[in-house]
C-alpha positions in Angstrom: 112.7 111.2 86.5 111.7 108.2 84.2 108.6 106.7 84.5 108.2 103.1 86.0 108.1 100.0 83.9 104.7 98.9 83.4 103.3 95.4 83.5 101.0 94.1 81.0 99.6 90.4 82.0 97.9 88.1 79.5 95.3 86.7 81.1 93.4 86.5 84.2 93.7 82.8 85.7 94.5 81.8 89.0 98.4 82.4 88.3 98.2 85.3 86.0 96.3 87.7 88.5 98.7 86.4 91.4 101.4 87.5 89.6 99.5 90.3 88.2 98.8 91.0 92.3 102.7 90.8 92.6 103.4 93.5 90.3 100.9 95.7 90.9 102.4 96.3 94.7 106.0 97.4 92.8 104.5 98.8 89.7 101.6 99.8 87.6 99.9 96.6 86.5 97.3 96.0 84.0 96.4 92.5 83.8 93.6 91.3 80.1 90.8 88.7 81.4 89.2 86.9 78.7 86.1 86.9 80.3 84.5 90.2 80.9 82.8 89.1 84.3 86.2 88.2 85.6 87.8 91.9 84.7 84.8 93.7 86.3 85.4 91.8 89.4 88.6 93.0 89.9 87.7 96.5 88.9 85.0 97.1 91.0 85.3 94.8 94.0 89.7 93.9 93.6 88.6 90.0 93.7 89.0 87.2 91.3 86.1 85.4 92.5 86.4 82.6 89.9 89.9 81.1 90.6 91.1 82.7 93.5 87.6 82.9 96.0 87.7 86.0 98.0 91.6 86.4 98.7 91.8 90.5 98.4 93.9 92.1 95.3 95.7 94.9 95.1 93.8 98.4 94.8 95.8 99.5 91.8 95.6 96.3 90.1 93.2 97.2 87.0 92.0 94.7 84.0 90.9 94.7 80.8 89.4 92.4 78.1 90.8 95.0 75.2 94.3 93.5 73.7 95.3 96.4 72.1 94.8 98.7 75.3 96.7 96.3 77.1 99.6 95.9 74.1 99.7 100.0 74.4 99.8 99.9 78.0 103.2 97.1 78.0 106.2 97.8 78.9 106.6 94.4 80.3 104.6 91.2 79.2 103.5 88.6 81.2 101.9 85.7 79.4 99.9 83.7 81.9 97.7 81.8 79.2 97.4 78.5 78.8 100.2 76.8 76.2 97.0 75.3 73.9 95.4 78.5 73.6 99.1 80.8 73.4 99.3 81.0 69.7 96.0 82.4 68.6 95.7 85.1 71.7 99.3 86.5 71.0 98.5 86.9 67.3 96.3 89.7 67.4 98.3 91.1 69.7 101.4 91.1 67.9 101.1 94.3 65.8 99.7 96.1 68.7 103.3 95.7 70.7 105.5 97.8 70.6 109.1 96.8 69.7 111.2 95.4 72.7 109.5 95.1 75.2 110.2 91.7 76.9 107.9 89.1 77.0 108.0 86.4 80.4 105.5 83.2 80.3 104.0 82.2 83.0 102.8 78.7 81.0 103.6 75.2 82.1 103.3 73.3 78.7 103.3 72.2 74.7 101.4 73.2 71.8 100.0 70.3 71.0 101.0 69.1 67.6 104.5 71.5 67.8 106.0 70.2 70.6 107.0 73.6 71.1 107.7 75.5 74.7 105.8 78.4 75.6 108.9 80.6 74.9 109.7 79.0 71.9 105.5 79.6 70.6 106.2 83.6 71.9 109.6 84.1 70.1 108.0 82.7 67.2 104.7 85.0 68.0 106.3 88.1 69.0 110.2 88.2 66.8 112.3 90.8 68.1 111.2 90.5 71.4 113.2 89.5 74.4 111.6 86.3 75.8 112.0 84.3 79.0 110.2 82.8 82.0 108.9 83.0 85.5 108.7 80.1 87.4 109.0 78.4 90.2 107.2 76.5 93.3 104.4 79.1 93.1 100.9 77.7 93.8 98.6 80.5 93.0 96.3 80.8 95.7 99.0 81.2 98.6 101.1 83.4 96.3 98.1 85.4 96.3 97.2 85.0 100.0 101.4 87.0 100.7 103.2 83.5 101.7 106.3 83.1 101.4 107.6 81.7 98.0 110.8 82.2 95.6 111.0 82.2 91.7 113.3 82.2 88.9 113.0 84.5 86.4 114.9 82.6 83.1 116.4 84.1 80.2 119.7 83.9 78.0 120.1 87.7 78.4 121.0 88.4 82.5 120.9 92.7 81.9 116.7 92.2 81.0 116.8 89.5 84.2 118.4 91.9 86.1 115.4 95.0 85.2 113.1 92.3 85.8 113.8 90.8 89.2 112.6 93.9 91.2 109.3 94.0 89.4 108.0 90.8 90.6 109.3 90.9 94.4 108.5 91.4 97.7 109.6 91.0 101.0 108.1 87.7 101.0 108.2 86.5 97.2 112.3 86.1 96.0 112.9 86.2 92.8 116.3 84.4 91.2 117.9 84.6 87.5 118.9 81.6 85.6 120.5 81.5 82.5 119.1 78.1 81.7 115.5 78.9 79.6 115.5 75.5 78.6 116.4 73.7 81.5 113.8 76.0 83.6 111.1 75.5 81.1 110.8 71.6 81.2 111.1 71.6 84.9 107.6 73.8 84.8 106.5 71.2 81.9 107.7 67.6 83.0 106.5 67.6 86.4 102.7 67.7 85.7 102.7 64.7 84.8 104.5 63.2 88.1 102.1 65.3 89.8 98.9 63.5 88.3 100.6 60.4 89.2 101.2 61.6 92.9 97.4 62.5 92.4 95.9 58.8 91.4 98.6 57.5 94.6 97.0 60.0 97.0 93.6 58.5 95.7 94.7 55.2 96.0 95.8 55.4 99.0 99.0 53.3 98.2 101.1 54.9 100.9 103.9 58.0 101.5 107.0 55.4 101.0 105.0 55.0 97.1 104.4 58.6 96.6 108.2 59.2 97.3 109.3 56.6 95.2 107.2 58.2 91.8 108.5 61.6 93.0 112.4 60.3 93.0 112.2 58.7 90.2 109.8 61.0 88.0 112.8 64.1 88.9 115.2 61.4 87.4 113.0 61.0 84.4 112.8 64.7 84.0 116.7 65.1 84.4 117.2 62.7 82.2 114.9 64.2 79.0 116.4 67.8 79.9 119.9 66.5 79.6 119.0 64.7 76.8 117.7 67.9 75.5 120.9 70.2 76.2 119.5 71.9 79.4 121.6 72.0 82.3 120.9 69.3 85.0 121.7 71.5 88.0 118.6 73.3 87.1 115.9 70.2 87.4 117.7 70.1 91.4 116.6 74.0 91.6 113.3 75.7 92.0 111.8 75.0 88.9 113.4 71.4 88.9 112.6 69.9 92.3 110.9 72.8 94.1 108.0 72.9 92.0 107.7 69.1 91.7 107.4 69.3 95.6 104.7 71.8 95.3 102.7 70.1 92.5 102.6 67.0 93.5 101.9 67.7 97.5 99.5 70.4 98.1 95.9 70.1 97.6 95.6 72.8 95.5 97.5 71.3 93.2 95.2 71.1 89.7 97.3 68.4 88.5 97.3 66.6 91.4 93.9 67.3 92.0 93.4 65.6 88.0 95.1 62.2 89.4 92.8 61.9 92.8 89.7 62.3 90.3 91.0 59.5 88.1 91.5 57.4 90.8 88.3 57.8 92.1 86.4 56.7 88.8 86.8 59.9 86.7 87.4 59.9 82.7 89.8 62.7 82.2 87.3 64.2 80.6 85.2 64.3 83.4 88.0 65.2 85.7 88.8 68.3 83.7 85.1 69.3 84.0 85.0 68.8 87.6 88.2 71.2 88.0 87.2 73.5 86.1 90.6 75.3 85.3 93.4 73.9 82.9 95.5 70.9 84.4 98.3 71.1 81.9 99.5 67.4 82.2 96.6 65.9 80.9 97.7 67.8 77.4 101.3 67.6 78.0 101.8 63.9 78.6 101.4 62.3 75.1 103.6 65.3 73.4 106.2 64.6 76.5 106.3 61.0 75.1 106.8 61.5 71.4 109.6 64.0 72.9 111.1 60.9 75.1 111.2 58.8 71.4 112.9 62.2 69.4 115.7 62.0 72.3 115.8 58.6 73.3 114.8 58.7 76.4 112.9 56.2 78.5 109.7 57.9 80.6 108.1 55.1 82.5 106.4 57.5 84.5 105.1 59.3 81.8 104.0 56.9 79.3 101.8 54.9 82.2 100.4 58.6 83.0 99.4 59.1 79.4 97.7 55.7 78.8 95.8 56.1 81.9 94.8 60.2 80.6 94.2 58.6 77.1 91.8 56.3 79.0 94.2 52.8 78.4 94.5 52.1 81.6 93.3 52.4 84.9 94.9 54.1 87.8 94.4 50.7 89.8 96.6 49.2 86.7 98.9 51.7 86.5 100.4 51.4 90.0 99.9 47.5 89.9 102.3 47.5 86.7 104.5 49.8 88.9 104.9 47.5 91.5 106.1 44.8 88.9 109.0 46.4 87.4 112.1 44.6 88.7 114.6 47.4 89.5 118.3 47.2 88.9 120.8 50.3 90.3 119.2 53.1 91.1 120.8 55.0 88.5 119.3 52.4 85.9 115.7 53.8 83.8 112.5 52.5 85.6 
């Protein structure tokens, strides 16, 4: 009888041991933690105590900070780093792969300066290699605490979705295929920056009947870039469309969301991202989203007012005052 598939998970965040947690309950898991504190805690006590407090992990979860032991131990890859950082960790790790074996991000962002997705940074990182995504409406801590969630699993090759699908689920954690990498991918990417908007509106306090308005309207601005881009606009109504920007941009432990209620309350971003002190990928993302929105032609209101206020330009205060003072046309109209 053949052995089972093995998962290999780069790197030991918040997501990437919840998903690391998932796996390890179908399959043996080995998940690589930059820091060496963060490995031993899950070796000898099967906690993450950094980013995910005392929730319990699976007993056969085991980490490492050695790439190559992990790259020999892969028969799947899970890239769970952030997109900034994706480049230079996969490079070392490259030659230590071997050939194949399928490589899913986990990452919700752009390399600054490329523009480029996560999968696009990994096919370029890891050629020959079959690449996709897992995402979804997943916030890590309840993912890790066994609540129910779904996620899509995203690639242009349904026979490696297919092997997939099993390895990340459970009886409460579904897991869907979607053909639509692209479409998927800037659903995970674009809605980061609605959340930190839905962020400095929670610490405004400017009302529920505002918050729904920036969450309507910043899906419509992400449709409309994905389109725009060749994606599929079904998919920004799916999971990793819609469902994730309900997730992001309502629960508390949202870190994006989180980023906006600490601007509104007198943070720099700089500050903010201090105070967190995990990654909140819209602070990076928006200014790359917006020279993206001038390739394609696209009008991000949304977007470009999150930016200036990230890029300290303006003020949350400002930001939802200019909001106010847009004079709407249709609903289908930009703005």
């Amino acid at each position: 009888m053949s052995r089972s598939l093995r998962v290999a998970v780069l790197g030991g965040g918040s997501w990437g041991t919840s998903v690391a947690a998932l796996a390890a309950r179908n399959t043996p898991t080995l998940v690589w933690a930059r820091d060496s504190a963060t490995a031993d805690d899950i070796n000898t006590r099967q906690r993450n105590s950094r980013y995910l407090g005392d929730i319990p992990l699976p007993d056969s979860l085991r980490a490492t900070t050695d790439l190559a032991e992990l790259a020999d131990f892969a028969d799947v890859l899970a890239v769970g780093i952030p997109s900034h950082a994706m480049r230079e960790t996969l490079g070392p790790l490259a030659p230590e792969l071997r050939p194949w074996v399928p490589a899913i991000s986990l990452a919700k962002g752009l390399e600054p300066g490329t523009r480029r997705r996560p999968t696009e940074v990994i096919a370029e990182c890891l050629p020959g290699h079959p690449v996709g995504l897992l995402a979804g409406p997943n916030i890590a801590g309840e993912i890790a605490e066994g609540k129910a969630a779904a996620a899509v699993i995203a690639t242009e090759d349904e026979r490696v979705a297919t092997a997939l699908q099993p390895l990340f689920t459970s009886k409460v954690f579904r897991v869907y295929r979607n053909d639509d990498v692209l479409g998927c991918e800037l659903g995970g990417i674009l809605k980061n920056i609605v959340a930190i908007a839905s962020g400095m509106a929670e610490g405004l306090d400017v009302g529920d009947n505002t918050r729904a308005m920036v969450l309507s309207r910043g899906l419509a601005e992400m449709t409309r870039l994905g389109e725009a881009m060749g994606a599929n606009p079904r998919s920004f109504a799916g999971l990793t469309g819609m469902g994730d920007l309900i997730a992001t941009c309502t629960s508390p432990r949202s870190r994006n969301r989180r980023l906006g209620e600490l601007l509104a309350q007198g943070r720099t971003t700089e500050e903010a991202v201090t105070e967190l002190g995990q990654v909140a990928e819209g602070a990076k993302t928006a200014p790359t989203v917006l020279e993206l929105a001038t390739e394609f032609n696209v009008a991000m209101p949304i977007a470009e007012t999150v930016a200036a206020v990230v890029q300290g330009q303006m003020t949350p205060a400002q930001a939802y005052r200019g909001l106010l003072r847009v004079t709407p046309g249709t609903e289908t109209d930009v703005g």
